[in-house]
N, C-alpha and C positions, 0 to 999 in steps of 0.2 A: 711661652705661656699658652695655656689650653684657652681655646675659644668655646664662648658658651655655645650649647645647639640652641638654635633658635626655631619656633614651631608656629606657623601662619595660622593659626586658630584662636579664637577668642574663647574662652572658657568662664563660666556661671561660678562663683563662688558661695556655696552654704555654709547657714549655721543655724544645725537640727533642719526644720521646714523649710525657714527662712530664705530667701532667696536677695544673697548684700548685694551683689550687685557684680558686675563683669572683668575680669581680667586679659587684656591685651598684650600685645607683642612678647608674650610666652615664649620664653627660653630656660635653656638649662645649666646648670654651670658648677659642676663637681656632687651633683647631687642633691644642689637648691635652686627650687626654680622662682624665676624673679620673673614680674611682670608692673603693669601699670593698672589699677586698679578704678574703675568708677564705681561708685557707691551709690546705691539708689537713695532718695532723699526722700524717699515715701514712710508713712507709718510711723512718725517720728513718736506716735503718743504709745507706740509700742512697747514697754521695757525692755524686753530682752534685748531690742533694737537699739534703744537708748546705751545700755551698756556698753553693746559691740561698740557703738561709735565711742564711747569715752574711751575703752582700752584701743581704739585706733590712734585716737588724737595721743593717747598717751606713749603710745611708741613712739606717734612722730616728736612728741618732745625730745624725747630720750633721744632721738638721733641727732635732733639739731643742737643737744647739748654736747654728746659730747661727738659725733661726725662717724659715727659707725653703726652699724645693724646695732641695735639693745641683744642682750642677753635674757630669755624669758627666766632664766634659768635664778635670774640677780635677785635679790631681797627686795627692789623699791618695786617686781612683778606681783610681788607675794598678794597687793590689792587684788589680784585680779588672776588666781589661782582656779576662780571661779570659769570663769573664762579661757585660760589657758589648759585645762586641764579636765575641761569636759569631754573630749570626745568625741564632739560635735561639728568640728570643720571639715568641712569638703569643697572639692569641685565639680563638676558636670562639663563634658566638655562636649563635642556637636554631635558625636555617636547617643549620646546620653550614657556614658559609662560615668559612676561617680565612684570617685575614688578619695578615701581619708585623707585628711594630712595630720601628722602628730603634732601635737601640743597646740599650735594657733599660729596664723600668719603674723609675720612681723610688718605692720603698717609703718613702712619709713615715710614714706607722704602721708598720711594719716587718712582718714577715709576718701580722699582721691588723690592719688599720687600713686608711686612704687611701693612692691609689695613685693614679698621674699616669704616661701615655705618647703617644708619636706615634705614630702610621702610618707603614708606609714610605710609602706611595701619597700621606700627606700631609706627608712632609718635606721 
């Protein structure tokens, strides 16, 4: 079994301006890189903000239902197409290079817990 690469850098997670909040013990593992996520708890009267956090919490349902990463790709996503499918997610890592990820991270701990995404450069 491949072991994931693991990368000692904490990297900034966006979406558009917004700055959610930070990604820890950053490794890689066939091409999706998984981390621990803290979520800033600021701006709640924000929408845009407001949103991200509900399609957070709603991934983390979907995991503790049925015990696996969700599928963005499923029908019960389709609320949240809006979100999935803007464009708008990235990271920032200590260089300040910011780089896309496609579609949206999958929030299995929901806004603080584990977090799983791709690169566009690596889809």
């Amino acid at each position: 079994m491949e072991r994931p690469q693991e990368y000692a850098v904490a990297i900034e997670l966006y979406y558009d301006e917004f700055l959610l909040g930070e990604i820890t013990g950053v490794r890689e593992h066939q091409g999706t890189m998984l981390g621990t996520f803290a979520g800033q708890h600021t701006e709640w009267n924000n929408l845009p903000l407001v949103r991200l956090i509900e399609f957070a919490e709603f991934c983390h349902t979907s995991y503790e239902k049925t015990g696996s990463p969700p599928a963005i790709e499923t029908e019960e996503f389709q609320a949240f197409k809006d979100v999935t499918d803007s464009g708008s997610w990235a990271t920032v890592d200590e260089l300040g290079i910011r780089r896309a990820i496609s579609r949206a991270p999958l929030f299995m701990g929901g806004w603080d817990g584990e977090v799983s995404w791709v690169y566009q450069d690596s889809a």
